[in-house]
N, C-alpha and C positions, 0 to 999 in steps of 0.2 A: 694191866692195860697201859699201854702207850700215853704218851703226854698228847702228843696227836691223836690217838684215840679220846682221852678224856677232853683236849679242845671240841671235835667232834661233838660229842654229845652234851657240853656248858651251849656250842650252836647251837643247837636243836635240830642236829645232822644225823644223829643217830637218836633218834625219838622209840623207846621202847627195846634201847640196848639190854641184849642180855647178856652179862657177864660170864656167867657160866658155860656159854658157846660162844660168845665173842659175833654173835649175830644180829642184826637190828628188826625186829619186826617189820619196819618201813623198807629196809633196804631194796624190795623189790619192786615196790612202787615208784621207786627214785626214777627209775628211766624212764616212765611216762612222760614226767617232769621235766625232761631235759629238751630243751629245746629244737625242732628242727634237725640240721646233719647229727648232731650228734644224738639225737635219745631214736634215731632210725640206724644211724649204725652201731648202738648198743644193741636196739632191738634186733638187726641181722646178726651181729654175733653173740646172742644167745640162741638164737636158730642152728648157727652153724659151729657156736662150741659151749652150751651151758656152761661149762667149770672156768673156762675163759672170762665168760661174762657176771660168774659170782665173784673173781676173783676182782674183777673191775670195781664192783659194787662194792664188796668188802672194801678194799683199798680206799676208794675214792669217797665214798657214802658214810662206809662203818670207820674211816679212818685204822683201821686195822695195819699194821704192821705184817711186812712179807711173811715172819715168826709165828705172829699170830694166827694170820691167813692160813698157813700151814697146818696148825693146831685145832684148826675150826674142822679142816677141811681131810684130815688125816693123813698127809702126805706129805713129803720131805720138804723142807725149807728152800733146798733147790729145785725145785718142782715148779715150785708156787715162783719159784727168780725168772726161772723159763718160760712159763706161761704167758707171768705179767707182763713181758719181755714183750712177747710175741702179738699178747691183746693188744701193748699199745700202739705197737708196727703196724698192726691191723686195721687198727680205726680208723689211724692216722691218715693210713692212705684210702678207706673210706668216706671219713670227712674230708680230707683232701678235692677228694674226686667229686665229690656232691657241691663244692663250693666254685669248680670248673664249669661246672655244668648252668 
């Protein structure tokens, strides 16, 4: 595990990590949690791309590494580089567009 991964969970950010998948039992409940724009445009992109929005959670929640990420999720290291990539262009302009309004 990552040094950011093990900060993570010394927080109490990854509450019921499990080592051996690299997955937090909590991690799904985190974006209830999130305030306003942002835990509404996690929740629209996990509507509109589950693997987008584990990989968000992994990252941001499990503090997981892109390597890691990869590892949890069985698919190439650049995969998980493009996705992240893409989820975070996505919010962005999601919470962007909610805070206009």
């Amino acid at each position: 595990m990552s040094a950011r991964g093990r900060r993570s969970r010394r927080n109490g950010l990854c509450d019921g990590y499990h080592s051996s998948t690299g997955i937090s039992e909590t991690h799904g409940n985190r974006q209830r949690e999130l305030p306003g724009a942002h835990g509404d445009a996690l929740r629209a992109l996990e509507e509109r791309d589950a693997r987008k929005a584990q990989i968000v959670e992994l990252r941001f929640f499990g503090g997981l590494t892109l390597e890691e990420i990869a590892e949890v999720l069985g698919v190439a290291p650049i995969t998980v580089s493009r996705e992240w990539a893409k989820a975070r262009a996505w919010l962005h302009r999601e919470v962007a567009g909610a805070r206009r309004t």
